[in-house]
VEXPA-561956 format. One record per residue (C-alpha): residue number from 1; x, y, z. Coordinates in steps of 0.001 Angstrom, whole numbers. Layout:
BEGIN
  num        x        y        z
  NUM        X        Y        Z
...
end
This chain:
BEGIN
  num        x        y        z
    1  -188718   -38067     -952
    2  -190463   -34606    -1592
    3  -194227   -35209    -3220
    4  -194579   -34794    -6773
    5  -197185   -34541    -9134
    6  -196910   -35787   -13188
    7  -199630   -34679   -15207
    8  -199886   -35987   -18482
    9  -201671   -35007   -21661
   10  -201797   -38188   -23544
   11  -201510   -38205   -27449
   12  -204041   -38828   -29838
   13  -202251   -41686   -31363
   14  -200539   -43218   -28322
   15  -197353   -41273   -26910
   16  -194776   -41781   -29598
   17  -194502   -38563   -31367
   18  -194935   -36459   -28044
   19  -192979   -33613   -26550
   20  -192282   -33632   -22988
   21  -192112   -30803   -20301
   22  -191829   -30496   -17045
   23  -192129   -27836   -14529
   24  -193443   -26654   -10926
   25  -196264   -26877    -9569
   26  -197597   -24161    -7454
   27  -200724   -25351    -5870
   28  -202126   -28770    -6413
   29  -205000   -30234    -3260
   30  -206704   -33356    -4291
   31  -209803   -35053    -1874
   32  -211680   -37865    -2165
   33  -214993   -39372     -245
   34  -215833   -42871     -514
   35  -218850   -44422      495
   36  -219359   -47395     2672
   37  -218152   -50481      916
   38  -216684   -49081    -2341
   39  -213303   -50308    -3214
   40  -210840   -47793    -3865
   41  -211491   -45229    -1230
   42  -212408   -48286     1505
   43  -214805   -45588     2665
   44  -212780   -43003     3828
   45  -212007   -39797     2949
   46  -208463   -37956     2770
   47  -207387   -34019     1817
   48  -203826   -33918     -193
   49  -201813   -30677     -407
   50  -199011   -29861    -2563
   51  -197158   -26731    -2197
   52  -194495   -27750    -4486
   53  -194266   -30719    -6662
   54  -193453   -31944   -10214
   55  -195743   -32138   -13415
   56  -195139   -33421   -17084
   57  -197218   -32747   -19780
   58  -197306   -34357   -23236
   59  -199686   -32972   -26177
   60  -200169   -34877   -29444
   61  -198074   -33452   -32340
   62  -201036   -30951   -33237
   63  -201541   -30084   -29639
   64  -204957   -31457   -29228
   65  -205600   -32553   -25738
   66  -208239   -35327   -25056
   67  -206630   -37142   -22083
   68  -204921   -35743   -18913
   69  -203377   -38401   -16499
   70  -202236   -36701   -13303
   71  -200208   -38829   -10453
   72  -199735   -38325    -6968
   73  -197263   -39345    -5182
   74  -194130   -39975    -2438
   75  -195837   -38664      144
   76  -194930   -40122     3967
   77  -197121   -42494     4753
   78  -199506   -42240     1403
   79  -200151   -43848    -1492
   80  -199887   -43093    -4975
   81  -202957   -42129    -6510
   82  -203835   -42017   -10291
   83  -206020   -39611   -12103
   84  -207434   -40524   -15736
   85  -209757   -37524   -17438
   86  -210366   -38180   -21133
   87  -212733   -37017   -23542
   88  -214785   -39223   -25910
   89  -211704   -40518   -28382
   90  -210812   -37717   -30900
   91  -212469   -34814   -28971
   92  -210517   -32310   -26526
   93  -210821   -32294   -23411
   94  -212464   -28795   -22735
   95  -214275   -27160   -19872
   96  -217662   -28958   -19292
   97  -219743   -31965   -17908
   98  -219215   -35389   -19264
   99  -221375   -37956   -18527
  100  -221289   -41999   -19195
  101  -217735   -42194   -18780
  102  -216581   -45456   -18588
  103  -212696   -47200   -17259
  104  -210069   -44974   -19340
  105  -208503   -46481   -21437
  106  -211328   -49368   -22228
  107  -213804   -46457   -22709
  108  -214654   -47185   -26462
  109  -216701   -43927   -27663
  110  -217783   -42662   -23823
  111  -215554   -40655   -22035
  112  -212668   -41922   -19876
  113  -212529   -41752   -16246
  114  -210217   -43839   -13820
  115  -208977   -42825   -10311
  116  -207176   -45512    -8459
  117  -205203   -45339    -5451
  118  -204600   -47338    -2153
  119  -202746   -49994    -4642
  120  -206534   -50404    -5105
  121  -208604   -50057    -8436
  122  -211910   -50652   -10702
  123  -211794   -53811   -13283
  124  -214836   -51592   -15114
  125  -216215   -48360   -13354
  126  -218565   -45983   -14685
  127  -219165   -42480   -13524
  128  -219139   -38969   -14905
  129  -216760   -36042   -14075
  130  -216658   -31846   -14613
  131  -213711   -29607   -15555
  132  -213995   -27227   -14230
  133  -211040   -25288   -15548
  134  -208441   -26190   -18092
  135  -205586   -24010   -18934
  136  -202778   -24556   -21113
  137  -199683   -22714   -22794
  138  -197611   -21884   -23723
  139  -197128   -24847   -25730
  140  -197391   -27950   -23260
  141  -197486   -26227   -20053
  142  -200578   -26978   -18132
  143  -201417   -23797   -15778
  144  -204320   -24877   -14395
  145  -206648   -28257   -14043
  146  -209770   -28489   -11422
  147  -212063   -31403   -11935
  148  -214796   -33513   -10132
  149  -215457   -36607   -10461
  150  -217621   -39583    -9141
  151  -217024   -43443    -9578
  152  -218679   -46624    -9027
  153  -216549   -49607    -9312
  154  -217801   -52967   -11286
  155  -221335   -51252   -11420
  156  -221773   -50942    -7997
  157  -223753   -48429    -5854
  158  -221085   -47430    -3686
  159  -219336   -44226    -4678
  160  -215933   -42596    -4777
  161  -216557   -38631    -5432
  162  -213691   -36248    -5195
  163  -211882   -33222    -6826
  164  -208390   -32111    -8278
  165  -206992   -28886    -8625
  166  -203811   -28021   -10016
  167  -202495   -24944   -10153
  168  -205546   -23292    -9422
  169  -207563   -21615    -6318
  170  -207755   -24485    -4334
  171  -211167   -26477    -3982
end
């Protein structure tokens, strides 16, 4: 199975009235450090790279983006890994910092964060994450994501820290 990666721009009000595309991806590298004792990483650390791969993107009907979802996956020997980035509920996700973010989807007002992978993830988390780039069009074509991000699972001091590009530089 070649590796893909689906990245997902959830809708506003759930993903009923969404378009779908799909597309290439040119460069995607994902890496994540985890500390002794947290959960999803089991403290290790591992560098992805994608030279090809698959992406989807869905926009809400008035092409507001508050939630990206990016999966990785079908690689030999790997796990699928999950990638939640949301803004605080009705905002879009822009460029920026945000801070407090709490287990997307159960984020209420914060901002949502989840990574998961290792068939392993948080019941609550909280954490804060940076996107660093975000760009879109045309339409629902996502050119380019880069984000970091740090997690601590069920409030605990152990963390997961890591960063996503798509499309991008590299990290």
């Amino acid at each position: 199975m070649r590796p893909f990666i689906a990245v997902r721009l959830a809708c506003l009000v759930g993903l009923v009235a969404c378009r779908d595309s799909t597309g290439p991806a040119t460069t995607a590298l994902f890496y994540y450090q985890s500390s002794p004792g947290e959960f999803v990483g089991a403290g290790e650390s591992e560098r992805l790279s994608f030279g090809t791969g698959r992406w989807q993107a869905l926009p809400n009907p008035t092409g507001v983006v508050e939630h990206i979802r990016i999966v990785l996956g079908g690689l030999p020997g790997s796990e699928t890994w999950d990638l939640d980035f949301a803004a605080r509920p009705g905002q879009a996700l822009t460029v920026g910092t945000y801070e407090s973010a709490m287990r997307y989807p159960f984020q209420g007002s914060q901002p949502g964060l989840s990574v998961s992978g290792h068939s392993r993830g948080c019941n609550t988390l909280t954490g804060r994450f940076v996107v660093r780039a975000l760009k879109l069009g045309p339409g629902p074509v996502v050119r380019h994501f880069s984000a970091t991000f740090e997690q601590h699972c069920e409030g605990a001091p152990p963390l997961l820290s890591g960063a996503i590009d798509f499309g991008g530089i590299g990290l």
